[in-house]
CHARMM internal coordinates of N, CA and C (Angstrom, degrees):
IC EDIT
DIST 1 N 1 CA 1.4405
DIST 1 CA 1 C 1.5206
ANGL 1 N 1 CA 1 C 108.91
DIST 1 C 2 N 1.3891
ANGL 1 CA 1 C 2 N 124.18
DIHE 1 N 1 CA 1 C 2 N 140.49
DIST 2 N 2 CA 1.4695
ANGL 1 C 2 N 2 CA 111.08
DIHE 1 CA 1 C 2 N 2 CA -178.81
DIST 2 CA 2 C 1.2892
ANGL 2 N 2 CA 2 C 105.01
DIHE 1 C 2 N 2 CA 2 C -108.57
DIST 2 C 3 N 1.2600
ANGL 2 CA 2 C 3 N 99.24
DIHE 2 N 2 CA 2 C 3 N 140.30
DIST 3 N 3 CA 1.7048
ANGL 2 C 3 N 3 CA 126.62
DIHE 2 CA 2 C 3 N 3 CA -172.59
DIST 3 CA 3 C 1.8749
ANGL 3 N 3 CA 3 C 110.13
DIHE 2 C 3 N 3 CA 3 C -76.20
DIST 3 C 4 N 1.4904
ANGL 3 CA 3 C 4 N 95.38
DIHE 3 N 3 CA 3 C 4 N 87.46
DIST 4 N 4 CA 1.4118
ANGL 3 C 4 N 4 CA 113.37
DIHE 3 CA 3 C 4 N 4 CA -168.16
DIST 4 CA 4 C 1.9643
ANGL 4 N 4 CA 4 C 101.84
DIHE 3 C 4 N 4 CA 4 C -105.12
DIST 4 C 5 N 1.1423
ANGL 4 CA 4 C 5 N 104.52
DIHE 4 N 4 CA 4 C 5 N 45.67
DIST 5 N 5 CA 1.3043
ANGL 4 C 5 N 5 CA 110.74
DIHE 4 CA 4 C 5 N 5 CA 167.39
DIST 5 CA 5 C 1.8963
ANGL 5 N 5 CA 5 C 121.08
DIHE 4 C 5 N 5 CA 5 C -88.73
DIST 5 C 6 N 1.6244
ANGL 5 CA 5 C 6 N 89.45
DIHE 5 N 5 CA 5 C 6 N 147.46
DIST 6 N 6 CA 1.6202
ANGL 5 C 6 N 6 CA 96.96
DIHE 5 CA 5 C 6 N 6 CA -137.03
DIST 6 CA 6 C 1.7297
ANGL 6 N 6 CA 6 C 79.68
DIHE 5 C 6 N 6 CA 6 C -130.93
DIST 6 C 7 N 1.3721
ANGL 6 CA 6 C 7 N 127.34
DIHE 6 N 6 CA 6 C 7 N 34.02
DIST 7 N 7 CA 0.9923
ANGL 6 C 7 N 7 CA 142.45
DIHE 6 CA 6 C 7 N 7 CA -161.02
DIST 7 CA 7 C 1.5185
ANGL 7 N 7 CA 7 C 113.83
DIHE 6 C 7 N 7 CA 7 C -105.92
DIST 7 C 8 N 1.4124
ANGL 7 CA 7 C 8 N 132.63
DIHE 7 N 7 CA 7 C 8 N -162.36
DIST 8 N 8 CA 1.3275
ANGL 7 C 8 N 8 CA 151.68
DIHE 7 CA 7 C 8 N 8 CA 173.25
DIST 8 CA 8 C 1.2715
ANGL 8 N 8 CA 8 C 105.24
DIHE 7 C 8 N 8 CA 8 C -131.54
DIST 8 C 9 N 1.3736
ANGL 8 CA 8 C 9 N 132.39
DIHE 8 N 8 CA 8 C 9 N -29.51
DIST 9 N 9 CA 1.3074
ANGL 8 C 9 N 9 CA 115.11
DIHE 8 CA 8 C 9 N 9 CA -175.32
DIST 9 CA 9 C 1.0996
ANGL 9 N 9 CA 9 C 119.03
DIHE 8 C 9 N 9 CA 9 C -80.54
DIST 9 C 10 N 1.4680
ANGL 9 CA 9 C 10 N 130.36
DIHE 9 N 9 CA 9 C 10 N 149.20
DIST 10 N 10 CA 1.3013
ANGL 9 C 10 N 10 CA 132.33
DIHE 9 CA 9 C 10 N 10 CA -169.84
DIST 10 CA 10 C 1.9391
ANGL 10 N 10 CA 10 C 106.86
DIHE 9 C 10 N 10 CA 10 C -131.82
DIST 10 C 11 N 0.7278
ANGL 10 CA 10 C 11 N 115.06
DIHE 10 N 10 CA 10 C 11 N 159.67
DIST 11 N 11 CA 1.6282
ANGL 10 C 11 N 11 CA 129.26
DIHE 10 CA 10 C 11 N 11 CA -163.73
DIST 11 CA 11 C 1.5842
ANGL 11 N 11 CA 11 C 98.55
DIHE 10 C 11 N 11 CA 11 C -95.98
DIST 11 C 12 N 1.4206
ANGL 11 CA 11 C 12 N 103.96
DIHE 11 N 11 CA 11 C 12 N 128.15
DIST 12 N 12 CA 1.6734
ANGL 11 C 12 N 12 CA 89.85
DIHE 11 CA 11 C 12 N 12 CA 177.09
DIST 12 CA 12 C 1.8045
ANGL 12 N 12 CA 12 C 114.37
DIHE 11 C 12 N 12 CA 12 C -84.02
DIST 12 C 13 N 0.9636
ANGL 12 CA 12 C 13 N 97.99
DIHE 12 N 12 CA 12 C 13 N -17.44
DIST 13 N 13 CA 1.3549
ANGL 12 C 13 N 13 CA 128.49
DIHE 12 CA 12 C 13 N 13 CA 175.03
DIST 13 CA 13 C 1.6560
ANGL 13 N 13 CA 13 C 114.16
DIHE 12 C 13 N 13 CA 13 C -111.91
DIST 13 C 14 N 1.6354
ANGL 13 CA 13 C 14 N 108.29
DIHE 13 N 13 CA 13 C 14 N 94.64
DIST 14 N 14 CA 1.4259
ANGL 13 C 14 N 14 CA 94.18
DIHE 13 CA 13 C 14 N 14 CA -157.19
DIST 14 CA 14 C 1.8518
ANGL 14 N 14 CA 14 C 98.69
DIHE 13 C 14 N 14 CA 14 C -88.51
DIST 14 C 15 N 1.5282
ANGL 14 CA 14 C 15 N 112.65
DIHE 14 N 14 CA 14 C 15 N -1.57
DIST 15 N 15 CA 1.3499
ANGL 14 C 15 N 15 CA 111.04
DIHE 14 CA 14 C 15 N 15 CA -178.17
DIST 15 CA 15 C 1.9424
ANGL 15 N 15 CA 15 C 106.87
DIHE 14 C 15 N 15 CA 15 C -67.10
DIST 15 C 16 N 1.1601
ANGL 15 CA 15 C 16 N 117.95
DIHE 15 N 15 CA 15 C 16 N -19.83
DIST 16 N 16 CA 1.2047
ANGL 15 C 16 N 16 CA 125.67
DIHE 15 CA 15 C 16 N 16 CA -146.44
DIST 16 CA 16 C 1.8655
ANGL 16 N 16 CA 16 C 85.30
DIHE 15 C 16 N 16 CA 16 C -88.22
DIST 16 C 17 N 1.3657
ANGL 16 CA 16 C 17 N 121.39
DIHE 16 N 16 CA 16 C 17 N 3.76
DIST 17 N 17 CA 1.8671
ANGL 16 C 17 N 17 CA 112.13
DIHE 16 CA 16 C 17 N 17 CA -171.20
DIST 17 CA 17 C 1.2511
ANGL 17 N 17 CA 17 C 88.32
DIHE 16 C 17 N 17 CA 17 C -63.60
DIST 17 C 18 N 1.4178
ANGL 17 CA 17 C 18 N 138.52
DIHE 17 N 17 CA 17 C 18 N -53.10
DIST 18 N 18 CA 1.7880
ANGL 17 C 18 N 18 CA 130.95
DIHE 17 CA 17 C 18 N 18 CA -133.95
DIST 18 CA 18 C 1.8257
ANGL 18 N 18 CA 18 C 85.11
DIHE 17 C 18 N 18 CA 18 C -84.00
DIST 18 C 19 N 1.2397
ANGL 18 CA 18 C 19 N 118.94
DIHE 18 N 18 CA 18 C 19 N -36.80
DIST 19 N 19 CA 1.2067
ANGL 18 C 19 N 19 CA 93.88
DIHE 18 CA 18 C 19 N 19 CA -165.54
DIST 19 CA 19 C 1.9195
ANGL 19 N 19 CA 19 C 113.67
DIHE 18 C 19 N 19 CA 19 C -79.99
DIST 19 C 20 N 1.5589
ANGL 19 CA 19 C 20 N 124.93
DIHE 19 N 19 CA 19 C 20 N -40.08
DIST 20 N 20 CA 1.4281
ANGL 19 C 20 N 20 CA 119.90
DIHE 19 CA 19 C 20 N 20 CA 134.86
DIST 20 CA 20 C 1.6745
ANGL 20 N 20 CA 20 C 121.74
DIHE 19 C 20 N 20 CA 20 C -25.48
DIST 20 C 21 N 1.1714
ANGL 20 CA 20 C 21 N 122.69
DIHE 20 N 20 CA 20 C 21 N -48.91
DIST 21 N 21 CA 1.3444
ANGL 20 C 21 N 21 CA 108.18
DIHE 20 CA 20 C 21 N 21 CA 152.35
DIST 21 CA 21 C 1.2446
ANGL 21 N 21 CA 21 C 114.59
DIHE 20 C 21 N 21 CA 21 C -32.80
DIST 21 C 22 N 1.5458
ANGL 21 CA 21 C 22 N 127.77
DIHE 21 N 21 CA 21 C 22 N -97.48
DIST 22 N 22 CA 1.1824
ANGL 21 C 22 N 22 CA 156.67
DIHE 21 CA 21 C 22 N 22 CA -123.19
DIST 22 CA 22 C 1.4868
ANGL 22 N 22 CA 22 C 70.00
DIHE 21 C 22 N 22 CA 22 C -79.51
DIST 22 C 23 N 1.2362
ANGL 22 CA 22 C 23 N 144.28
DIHE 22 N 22 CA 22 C 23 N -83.12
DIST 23 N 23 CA 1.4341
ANGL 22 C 23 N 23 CA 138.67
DIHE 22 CA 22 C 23 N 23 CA -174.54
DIST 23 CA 23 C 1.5378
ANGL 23 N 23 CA 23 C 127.06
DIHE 22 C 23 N 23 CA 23 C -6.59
DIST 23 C 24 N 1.6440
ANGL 23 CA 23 C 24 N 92.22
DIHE 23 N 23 CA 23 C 24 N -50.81
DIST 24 N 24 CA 1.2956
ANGL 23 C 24 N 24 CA 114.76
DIHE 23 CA 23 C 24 N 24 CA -167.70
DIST 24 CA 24 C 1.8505
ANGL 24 N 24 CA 24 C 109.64
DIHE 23 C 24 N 24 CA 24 C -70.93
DIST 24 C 25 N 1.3177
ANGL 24 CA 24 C 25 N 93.97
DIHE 24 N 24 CA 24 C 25 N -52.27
DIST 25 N 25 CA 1.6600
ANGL 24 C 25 N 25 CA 112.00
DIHE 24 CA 24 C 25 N 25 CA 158.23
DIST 25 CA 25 C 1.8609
ANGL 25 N 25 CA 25 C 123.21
DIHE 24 C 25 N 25 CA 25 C -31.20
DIST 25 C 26 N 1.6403
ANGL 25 CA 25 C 26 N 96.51
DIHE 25 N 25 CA 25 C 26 N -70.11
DIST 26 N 26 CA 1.0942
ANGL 25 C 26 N 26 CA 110.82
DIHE 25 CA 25 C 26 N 26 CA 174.25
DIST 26 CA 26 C 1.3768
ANGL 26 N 26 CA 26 C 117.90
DIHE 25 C 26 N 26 CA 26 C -49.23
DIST 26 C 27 N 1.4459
ANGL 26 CA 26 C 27 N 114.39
DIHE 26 N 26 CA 26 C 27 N -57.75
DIST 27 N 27 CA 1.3174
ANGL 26 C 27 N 27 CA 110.47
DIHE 26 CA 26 C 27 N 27 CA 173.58
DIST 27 CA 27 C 1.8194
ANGL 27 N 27 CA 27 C 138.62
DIHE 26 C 27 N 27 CA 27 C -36.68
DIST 27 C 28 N 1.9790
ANGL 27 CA 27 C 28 N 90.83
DIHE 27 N 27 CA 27 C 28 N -49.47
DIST 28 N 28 CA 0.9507
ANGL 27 C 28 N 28 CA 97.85
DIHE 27 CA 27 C 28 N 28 CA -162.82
DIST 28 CA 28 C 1.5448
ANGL 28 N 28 CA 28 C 106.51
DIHE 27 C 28 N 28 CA 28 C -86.78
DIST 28 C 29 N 1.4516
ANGL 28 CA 28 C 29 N 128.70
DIHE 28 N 28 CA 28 C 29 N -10.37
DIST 29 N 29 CA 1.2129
ANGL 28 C 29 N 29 CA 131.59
DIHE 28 CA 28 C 29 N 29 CA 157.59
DIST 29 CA 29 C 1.5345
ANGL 29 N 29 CA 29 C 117.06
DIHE 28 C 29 N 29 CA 29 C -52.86
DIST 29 C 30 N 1.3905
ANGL 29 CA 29 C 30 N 123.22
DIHE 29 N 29 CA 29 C 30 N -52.14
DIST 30 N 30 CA 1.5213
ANGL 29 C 30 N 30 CA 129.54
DIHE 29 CA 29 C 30 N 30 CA 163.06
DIST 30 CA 30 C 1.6471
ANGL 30 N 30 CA 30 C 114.81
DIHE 29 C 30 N 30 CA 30 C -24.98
DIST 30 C 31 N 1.3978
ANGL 30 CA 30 C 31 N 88.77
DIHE 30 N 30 CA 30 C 31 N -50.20
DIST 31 N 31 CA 2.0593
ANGL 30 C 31 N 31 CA 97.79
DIHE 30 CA 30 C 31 N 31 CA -162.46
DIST 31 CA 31 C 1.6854
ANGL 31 N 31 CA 31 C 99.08
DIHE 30 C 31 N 31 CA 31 C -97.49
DIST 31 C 32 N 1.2191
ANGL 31 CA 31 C 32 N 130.75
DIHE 31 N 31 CA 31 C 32 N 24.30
DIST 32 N 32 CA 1.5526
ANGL 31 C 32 N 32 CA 131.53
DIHE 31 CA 31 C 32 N 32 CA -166.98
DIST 32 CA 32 C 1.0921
ANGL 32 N 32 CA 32 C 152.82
DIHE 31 C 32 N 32 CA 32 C 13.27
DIST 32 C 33 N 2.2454
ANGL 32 CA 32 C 33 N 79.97
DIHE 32 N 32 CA 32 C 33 N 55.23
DIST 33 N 33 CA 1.1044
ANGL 32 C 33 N 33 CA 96.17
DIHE 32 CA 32 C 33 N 33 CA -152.57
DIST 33 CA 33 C 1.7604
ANGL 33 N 33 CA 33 C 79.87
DIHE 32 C 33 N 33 CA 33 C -109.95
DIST 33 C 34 N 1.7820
ANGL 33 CA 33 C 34 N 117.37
DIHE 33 N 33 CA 33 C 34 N 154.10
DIST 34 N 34 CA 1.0028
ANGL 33 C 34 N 34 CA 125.78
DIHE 33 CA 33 C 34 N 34 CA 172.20
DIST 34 CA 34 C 1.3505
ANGL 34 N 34 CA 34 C 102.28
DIHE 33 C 34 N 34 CA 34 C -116.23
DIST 34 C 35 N 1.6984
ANGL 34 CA 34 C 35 N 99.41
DIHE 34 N 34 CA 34 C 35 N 136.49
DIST 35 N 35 CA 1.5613
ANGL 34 C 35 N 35 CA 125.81
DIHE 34 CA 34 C 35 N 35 CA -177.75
DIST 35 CA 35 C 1.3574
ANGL 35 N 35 CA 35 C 97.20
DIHE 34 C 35 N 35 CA 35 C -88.75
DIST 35 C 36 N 1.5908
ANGL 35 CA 35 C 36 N 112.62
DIHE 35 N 35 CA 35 C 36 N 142.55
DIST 36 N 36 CA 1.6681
ANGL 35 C 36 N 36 CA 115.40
DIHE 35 CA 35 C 36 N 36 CA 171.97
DIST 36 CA 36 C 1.6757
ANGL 36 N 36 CA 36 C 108.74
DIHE 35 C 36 N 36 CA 36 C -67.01
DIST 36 C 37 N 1.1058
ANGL 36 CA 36 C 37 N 112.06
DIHE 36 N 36 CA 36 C 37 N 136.01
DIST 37 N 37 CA 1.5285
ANGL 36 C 37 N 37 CA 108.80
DIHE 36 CA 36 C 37 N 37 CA 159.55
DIST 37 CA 37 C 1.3834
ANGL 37 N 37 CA 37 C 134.87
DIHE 36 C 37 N 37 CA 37 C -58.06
DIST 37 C 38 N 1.4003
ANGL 37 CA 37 C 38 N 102.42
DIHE 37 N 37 CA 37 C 38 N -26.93
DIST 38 N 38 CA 1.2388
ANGL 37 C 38 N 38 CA 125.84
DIHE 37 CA 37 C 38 N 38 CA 162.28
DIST 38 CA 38 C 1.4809
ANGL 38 N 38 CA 38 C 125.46
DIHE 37 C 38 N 38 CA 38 C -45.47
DIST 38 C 39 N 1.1785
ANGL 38 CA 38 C 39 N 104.59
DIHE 38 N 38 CA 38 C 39 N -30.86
DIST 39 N 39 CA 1.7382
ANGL 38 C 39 N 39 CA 125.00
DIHE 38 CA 38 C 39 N 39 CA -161.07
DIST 39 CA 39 C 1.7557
ANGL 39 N 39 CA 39 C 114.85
DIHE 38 C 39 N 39 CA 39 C 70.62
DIST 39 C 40 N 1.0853
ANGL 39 CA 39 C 40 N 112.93
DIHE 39 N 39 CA 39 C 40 N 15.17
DIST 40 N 40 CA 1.5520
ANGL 39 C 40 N 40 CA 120.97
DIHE 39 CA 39 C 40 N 40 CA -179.80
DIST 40 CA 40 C 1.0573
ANGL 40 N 40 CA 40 C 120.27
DIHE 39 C 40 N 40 CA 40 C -102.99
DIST 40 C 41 N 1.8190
ANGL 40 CA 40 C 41 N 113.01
DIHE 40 N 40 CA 40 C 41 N 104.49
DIST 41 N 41 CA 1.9165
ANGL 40 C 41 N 41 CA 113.47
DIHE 40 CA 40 C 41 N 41 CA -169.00
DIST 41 CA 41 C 1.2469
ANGL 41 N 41 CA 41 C 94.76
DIHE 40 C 41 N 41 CA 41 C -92.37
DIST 41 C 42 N 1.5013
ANGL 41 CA 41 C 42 N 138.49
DIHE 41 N 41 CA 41 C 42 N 17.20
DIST 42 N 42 CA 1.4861
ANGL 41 C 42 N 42 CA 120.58
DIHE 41 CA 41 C 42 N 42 CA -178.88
DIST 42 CA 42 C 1.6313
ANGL 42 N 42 CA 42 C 119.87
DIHE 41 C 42 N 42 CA 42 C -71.95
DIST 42 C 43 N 1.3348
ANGL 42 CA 42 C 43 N 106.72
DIHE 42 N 42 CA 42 C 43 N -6.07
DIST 43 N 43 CA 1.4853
ANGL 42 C 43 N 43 CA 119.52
DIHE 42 CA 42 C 43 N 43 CA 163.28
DIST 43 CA 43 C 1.1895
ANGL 43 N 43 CA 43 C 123.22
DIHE 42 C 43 N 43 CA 43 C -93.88
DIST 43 C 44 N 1.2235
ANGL 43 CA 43 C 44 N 133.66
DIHE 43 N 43 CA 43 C 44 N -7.78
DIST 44 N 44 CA 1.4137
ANGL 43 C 44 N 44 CA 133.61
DIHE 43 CA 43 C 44 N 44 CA 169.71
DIST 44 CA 44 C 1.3604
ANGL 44 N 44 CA 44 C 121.09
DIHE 43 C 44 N 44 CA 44 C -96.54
DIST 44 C 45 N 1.4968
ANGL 44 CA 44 C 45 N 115.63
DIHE 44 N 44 CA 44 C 45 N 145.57
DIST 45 N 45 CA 1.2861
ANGL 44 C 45 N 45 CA 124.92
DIHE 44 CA 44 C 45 N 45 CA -178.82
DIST 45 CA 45 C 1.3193
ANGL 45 N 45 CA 45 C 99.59
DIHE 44 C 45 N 45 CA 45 C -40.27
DIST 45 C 46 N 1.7516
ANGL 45 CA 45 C 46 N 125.04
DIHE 45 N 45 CA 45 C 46 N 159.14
DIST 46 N 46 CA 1.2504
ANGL 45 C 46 N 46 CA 135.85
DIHE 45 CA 45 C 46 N 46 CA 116.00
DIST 46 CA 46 C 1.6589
ANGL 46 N 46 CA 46 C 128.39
DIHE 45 C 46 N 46 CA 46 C -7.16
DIST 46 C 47 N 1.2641
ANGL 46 CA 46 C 47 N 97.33
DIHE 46 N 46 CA 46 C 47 N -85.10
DIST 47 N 47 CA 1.3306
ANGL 46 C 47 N 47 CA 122.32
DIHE 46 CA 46 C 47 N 47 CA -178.35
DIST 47 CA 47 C 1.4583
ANGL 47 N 47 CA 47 C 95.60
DIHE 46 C 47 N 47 CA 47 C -46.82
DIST 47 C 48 N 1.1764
ANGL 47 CA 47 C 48 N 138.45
DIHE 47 N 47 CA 47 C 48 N -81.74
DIST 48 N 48 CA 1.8151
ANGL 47 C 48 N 48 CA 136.72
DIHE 47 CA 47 C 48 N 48 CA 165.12
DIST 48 CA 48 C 1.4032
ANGL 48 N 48 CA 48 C 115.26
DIHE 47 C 48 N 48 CA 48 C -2.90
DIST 48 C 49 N 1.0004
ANGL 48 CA 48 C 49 N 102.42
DIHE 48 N 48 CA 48 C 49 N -67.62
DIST 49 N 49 CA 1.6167
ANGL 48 C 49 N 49 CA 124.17
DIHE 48 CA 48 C 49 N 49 CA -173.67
DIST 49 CA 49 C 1.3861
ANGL 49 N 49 CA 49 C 111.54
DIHE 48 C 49 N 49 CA 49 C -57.12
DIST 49 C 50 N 1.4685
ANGL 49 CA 49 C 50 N 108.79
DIHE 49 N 49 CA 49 C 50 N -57.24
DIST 50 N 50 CA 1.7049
ANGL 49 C 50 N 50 CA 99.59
DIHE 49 CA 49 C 50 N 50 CA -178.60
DIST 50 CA 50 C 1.4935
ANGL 50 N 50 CA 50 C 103.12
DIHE 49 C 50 N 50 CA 50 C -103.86
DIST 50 C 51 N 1.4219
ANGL 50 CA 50 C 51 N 118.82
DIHE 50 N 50 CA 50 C 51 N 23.06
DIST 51 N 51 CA 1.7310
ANGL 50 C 51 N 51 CA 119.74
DIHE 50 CA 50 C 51 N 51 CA 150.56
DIST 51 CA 51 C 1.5701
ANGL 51 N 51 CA 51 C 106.59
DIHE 50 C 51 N 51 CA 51 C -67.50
DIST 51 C 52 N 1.6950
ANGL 51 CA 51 C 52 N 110.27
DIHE 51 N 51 CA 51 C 52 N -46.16
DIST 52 N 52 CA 1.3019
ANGL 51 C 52 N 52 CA 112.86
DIHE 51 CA 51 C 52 N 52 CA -161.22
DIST 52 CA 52 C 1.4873
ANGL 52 N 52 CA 52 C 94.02
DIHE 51 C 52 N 52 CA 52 C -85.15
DIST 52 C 53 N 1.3064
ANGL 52 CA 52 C 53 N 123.41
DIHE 52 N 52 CA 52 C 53 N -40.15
DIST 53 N 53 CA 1.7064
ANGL 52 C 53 N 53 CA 119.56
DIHE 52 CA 52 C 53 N 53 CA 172.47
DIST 53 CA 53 C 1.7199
ANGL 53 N 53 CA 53 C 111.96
DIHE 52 C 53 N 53 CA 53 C -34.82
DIST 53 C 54 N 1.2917
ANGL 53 CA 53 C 54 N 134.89
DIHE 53 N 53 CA 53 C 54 N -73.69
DIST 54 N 54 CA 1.3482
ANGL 53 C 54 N 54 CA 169.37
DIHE 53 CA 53 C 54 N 54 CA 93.84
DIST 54 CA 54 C 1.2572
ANGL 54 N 54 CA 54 C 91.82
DIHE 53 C 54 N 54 CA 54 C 48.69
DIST 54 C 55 N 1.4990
ANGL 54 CA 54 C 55 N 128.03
DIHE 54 N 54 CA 54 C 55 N -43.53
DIST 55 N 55 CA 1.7629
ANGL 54 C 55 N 55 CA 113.30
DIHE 54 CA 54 C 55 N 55 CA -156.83
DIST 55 CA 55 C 1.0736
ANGL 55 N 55 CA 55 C 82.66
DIHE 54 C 55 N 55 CA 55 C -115.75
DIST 55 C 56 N 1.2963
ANGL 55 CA 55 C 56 N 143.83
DIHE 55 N 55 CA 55 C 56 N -34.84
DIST 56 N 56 CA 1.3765
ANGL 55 C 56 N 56 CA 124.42
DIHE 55 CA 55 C 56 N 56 CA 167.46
DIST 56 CA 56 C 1.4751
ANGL 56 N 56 CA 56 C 154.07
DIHE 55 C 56 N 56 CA 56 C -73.70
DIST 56 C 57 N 1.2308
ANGL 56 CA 56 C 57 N 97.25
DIHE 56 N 56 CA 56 C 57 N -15.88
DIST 57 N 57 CA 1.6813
ANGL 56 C 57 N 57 CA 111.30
DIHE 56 CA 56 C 57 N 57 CA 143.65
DIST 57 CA 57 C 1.1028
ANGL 57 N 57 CA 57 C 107.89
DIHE 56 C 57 N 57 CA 57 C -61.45
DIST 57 C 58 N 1.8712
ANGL 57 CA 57 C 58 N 132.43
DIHE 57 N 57 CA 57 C 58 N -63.35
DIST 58 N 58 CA 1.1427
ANGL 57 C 58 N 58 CA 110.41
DIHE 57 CA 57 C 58 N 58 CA -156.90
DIST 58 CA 58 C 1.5666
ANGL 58 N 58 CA 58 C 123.00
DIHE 57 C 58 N 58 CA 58 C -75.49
DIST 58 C 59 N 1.1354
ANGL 58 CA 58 C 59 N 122.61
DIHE 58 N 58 CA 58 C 59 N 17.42
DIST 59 N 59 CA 1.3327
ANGL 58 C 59 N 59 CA 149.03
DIHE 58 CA 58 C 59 N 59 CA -141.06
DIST 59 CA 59 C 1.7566
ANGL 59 N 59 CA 59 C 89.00
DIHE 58 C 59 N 59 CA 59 C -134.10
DIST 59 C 60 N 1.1380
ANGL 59 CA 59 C 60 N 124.71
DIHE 59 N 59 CA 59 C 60 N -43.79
DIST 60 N 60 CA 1.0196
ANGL 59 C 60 N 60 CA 126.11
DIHE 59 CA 59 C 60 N 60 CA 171.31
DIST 60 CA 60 C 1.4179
ANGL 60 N 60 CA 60 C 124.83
DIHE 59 C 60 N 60 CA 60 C -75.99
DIST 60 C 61 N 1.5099
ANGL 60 CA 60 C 61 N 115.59
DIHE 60 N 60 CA 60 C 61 N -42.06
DIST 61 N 61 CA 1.1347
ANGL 60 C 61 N 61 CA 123.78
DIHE 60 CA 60 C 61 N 61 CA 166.07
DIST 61 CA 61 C 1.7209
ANGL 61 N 61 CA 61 C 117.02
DIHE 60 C 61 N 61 CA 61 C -63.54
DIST 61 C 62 N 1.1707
ANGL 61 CA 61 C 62 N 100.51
DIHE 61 N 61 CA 61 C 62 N -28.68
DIST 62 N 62 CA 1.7513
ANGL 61 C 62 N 62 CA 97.42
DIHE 61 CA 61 C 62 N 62 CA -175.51
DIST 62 CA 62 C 1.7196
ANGL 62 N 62 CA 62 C 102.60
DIHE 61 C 62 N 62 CA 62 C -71.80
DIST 62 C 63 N 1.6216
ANGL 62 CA 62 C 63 N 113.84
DIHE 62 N 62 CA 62 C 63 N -32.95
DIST 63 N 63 CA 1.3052
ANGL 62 C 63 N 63 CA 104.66
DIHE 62 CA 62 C 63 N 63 CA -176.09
DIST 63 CA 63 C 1.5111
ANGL 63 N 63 CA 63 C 106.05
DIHE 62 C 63 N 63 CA 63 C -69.70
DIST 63 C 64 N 1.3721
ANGL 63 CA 63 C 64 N 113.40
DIHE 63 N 63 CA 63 C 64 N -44.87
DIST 64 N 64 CA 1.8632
ANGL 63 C 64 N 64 CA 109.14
DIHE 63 CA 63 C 64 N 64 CA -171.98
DIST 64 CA 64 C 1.4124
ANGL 64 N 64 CA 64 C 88.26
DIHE 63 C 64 N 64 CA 64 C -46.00
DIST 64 C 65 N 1.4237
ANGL 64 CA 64 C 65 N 132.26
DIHE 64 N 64 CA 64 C 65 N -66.35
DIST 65 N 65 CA 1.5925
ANGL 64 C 65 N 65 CA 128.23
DIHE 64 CA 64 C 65 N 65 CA -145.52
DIST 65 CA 65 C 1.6035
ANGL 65 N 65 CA 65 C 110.25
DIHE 64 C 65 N 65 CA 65 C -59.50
DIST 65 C 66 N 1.8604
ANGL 65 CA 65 C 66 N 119.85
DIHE 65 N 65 CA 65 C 66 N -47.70
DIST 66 N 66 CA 1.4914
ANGL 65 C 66 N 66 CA 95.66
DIHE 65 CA 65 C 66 N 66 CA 164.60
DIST 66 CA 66 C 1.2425
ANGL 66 N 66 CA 66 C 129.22
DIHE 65 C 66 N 66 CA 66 C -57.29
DIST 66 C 67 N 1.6919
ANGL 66 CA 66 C 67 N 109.27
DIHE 66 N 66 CA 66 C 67 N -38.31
DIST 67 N 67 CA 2.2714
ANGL 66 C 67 N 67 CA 98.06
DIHE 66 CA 66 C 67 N 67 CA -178.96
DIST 67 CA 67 C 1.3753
ANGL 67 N 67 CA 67 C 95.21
DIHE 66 C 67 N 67 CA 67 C -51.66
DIST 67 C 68 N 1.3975
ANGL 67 CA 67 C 68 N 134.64
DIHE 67 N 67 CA 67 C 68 N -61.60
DIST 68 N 68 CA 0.7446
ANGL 67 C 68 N 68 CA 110.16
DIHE 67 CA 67 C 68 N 68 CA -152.98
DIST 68 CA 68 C 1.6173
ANGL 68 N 68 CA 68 C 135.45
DIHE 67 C 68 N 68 CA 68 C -83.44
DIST 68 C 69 N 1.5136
ANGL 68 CA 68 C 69 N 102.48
DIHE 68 N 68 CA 68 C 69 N -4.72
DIST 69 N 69 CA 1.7997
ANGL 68 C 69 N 69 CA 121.48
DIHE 68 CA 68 C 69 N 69 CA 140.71
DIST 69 CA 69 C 1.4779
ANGL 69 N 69 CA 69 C 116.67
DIHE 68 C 69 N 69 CA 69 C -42.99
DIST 69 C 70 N 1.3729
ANGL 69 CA 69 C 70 N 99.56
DIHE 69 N 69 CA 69 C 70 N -57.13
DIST 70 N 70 CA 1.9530
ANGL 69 C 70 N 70 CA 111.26
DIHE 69 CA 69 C 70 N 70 CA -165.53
DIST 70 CA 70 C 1.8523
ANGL 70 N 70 CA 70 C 91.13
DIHE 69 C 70 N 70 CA 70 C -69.98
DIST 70 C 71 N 1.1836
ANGL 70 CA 70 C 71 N 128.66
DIHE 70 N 70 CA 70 C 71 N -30.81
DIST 71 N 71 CA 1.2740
ANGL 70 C 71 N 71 CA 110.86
DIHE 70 CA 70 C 71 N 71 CA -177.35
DIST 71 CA 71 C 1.6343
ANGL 71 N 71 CA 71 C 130.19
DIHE 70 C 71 N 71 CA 71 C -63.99
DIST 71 C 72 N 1.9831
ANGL 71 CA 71 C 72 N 103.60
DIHE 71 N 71 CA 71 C 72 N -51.03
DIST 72 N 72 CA 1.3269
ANGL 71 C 72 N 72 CA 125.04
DIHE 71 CA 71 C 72 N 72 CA 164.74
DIST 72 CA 72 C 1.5938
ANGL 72 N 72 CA 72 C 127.26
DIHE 71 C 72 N 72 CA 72 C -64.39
DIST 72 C 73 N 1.7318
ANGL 72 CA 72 C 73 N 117.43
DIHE 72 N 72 CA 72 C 73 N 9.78
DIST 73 N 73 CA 1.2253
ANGL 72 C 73 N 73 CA 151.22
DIHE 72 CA 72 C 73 N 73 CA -178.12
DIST 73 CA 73 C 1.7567
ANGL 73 N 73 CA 73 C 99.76
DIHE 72 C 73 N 73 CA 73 C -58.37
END
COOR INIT
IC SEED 1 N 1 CA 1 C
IC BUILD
């Protein structure tokens, strides 16, 4: 998918896009929601968009919280 972000945020880790990709993917397969191949959300709901926004932070946040469980182990 090409990374057609039109954004300010930047990756501090810019190796980490494919796997936010693949994240983004994953996610939105879960909620049945289909991503354009195109990379163009101007056809998708709102609500879609920051469903899949929404699950991927928290999806993100659940991973920081085990490393950082498995660390204080």
């Amino acid at each position: 998918m090409p990374s057609n972000n039109n954004n300010s945020n930047q990756l501090l880790v810019p190796q980490a896009n494919a796997a936010l990709d693949q994240l983004k993917f994953e996610v939105a397969q879960e909620l049945g929601i289909a991503i354009p191949q195109d990379g163009y959300y101007g056809n998708m709901a709102t609500r879609d968009t920051g469903s899949i926004g929404g699950n991927i932070t928290r999806r993100l946040v659940q991973i920081a919280e085990q490393s950082l469980a498995g660390q204080f182990k």
